[in-house]
Z-matrix of the N, CA and C atoms (Angstrom, degrees):
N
C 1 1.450
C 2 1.526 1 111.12
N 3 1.041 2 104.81 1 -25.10
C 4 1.775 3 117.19 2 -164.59
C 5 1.866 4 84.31 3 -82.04
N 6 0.978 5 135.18 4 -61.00
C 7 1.601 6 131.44 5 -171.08
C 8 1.731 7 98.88 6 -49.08
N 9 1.447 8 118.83 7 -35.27
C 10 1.683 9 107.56 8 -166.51
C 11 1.543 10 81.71 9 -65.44
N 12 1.237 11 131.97 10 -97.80
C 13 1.461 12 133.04 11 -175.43
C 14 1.342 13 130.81 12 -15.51
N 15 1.207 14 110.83 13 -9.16
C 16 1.704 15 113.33 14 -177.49
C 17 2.043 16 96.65 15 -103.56
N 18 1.482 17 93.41 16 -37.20
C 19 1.788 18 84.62 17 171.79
C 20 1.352 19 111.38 18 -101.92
N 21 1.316 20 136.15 19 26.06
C 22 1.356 21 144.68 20 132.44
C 23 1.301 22 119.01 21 -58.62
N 24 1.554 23 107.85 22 -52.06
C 25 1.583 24 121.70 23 -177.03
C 26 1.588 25 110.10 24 -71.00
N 27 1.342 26 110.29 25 -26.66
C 28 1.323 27 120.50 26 -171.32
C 29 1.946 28 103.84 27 -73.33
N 30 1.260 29 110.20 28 -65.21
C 31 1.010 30 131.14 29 170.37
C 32 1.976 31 124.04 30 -43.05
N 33 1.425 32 89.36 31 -19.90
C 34 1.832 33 101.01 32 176.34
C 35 1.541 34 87.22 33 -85.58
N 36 1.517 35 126.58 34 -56.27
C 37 1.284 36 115.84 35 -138.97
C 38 1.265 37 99.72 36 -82.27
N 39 1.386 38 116.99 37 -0.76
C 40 2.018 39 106.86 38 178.65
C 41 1.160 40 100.17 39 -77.44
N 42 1.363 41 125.40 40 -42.64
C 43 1.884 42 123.45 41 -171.35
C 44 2.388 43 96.89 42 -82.87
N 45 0.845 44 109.76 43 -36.49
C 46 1.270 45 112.32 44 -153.92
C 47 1.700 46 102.00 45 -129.74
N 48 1.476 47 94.03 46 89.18
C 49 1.389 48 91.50 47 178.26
C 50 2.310 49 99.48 48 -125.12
N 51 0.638 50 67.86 49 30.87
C 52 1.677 51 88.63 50 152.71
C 53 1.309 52 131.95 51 -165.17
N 54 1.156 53 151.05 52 124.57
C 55 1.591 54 125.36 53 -178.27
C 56 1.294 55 120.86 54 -89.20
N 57 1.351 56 98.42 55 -25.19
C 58 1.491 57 91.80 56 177.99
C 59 1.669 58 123.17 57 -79.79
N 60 1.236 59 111.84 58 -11.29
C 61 1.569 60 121.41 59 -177.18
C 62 1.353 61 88.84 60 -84.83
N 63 1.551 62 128.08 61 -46.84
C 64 1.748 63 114.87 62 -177.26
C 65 1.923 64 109.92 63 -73.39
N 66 0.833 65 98.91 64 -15.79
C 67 1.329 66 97.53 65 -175.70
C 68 1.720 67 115.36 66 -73.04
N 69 1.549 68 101.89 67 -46.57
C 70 1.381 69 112.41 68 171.16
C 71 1.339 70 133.46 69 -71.05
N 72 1.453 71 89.92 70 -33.52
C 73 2.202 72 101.93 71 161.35
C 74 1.677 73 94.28 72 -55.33
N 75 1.321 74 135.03 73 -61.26
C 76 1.428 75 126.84 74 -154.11
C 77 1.528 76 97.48 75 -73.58
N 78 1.433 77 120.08 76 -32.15
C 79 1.507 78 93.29 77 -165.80
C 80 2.079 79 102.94 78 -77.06
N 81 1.335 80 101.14 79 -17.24
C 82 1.490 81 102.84 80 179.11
C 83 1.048 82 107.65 81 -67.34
N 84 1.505 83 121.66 82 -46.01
C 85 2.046 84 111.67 83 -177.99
C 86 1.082 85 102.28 84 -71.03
N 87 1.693 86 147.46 85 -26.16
C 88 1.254 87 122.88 86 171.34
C 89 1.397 88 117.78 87 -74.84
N 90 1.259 89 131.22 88 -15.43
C 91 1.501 90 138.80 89 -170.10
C 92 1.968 91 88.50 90 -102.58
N 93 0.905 92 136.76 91 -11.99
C 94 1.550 93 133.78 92 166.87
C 95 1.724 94 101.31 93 -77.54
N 96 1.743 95 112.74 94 -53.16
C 97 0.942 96 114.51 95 -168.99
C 98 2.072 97 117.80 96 -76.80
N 99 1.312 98 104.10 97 -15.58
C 100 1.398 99 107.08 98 160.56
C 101 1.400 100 118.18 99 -75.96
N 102 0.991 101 129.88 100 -25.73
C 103 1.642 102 141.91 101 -140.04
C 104 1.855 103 78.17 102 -96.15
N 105 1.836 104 118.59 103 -74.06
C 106 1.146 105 127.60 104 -177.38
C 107 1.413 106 116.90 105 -41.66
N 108 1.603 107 134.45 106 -30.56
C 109 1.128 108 125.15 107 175.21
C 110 1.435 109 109.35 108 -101.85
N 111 0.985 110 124.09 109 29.32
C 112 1.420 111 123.92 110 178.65
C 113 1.823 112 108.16 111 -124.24
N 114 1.559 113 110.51 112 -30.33
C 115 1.458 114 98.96 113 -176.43
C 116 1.642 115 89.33 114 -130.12
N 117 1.342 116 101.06 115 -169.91
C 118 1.856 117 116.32 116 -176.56
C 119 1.404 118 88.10 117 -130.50
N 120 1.425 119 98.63 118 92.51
C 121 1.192 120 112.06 119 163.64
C 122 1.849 121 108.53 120 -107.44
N 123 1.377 122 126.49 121 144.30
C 124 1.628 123 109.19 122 -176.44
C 125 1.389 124 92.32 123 -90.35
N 126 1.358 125 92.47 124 160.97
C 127 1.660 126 134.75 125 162.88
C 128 1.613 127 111.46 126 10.22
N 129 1.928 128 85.18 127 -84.80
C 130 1.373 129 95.34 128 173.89
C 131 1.629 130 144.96 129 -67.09
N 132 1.579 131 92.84 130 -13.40
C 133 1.503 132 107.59 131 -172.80
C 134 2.099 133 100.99 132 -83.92
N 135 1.128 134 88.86 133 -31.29
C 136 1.893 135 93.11 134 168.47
C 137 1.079 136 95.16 135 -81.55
N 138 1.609 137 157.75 136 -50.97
C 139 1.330 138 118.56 137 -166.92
C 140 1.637 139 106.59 138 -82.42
N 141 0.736 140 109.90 139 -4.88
C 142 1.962 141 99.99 140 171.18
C 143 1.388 142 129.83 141 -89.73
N 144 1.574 143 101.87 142 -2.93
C 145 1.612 144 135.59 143 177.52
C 146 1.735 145 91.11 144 -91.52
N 147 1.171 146 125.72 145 -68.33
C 148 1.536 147 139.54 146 -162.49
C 149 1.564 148 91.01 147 -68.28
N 150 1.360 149 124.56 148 -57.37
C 151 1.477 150 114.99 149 -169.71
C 152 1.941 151 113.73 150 -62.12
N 153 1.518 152 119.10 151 -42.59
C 154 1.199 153 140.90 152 168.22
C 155 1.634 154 91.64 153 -42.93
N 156 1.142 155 130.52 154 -74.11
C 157 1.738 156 127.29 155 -140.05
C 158 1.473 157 89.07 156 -78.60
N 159 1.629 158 118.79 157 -32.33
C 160 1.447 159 98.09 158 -174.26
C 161 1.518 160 132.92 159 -93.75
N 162 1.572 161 105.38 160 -3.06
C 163 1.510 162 126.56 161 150.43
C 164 1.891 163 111.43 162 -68.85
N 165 1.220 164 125.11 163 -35.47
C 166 1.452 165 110.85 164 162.71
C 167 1.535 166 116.59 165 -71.47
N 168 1.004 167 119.24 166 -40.07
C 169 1.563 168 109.29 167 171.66
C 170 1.116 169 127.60 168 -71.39
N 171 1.579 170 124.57 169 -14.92
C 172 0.991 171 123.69 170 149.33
C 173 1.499 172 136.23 171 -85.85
N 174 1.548 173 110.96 172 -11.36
C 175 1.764 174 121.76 173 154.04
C 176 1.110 175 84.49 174 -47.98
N 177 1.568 176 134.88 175 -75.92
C 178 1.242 177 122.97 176 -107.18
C 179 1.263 178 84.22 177 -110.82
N 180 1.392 179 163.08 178 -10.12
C 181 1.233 180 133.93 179 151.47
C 182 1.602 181 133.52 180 -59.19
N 183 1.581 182 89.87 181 -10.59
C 184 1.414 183 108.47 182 -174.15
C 185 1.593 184 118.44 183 -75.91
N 186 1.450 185 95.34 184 -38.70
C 187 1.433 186 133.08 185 -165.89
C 188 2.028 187 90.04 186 -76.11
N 189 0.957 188 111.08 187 -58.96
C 190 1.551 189 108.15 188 -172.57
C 191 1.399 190 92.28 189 -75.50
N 192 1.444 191 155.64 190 -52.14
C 193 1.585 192 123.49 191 161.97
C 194 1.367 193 134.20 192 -16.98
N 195 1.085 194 98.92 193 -66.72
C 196 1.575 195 131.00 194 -179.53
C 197 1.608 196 112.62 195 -40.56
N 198 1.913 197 108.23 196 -57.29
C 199 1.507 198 101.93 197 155.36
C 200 1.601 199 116.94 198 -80.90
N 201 0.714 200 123.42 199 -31.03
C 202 1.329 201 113.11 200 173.34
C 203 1.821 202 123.47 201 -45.15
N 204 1.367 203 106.01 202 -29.60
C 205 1.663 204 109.73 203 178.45
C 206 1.456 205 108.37 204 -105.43
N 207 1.330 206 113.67 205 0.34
C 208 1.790 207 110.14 206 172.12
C 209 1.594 208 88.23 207 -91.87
């Protein structure tokens, strides 16, 4: 039983090797995807909203690595 759980664990950490960086991408596409059905915003002005939030979460996951290994 202990081997199913070790390639369970194995198998999370290839897609998900941070949680909090996956966690915050999902809460951003659902807060992209509320935002889009709630106003008329065009095309491009949502992908420069969606591209923007997901370049800060990725500064900033980078940024908490970065101290984390000094």
């Amino acid at each position: 039983m202990k081997w199913i759980k070790t390639i369970l664990r194995e198998i999370y950490g290839l897609f998900v090797d941070d949680g909090a960086f996956a966690l915050a991408i999902l809460i951003w596409l659902g807060l992209i995807g509320w935002i889009i059905s709630r106003l008329d915003l065009s095309p491009a002005i949502v992908a420069l909203i969606f591209f923007a939030g997901l370049a800060l979460i990725l500064i900033e996951s980078t940024a908490r690595y970065a101290r984390r290994k000094r």
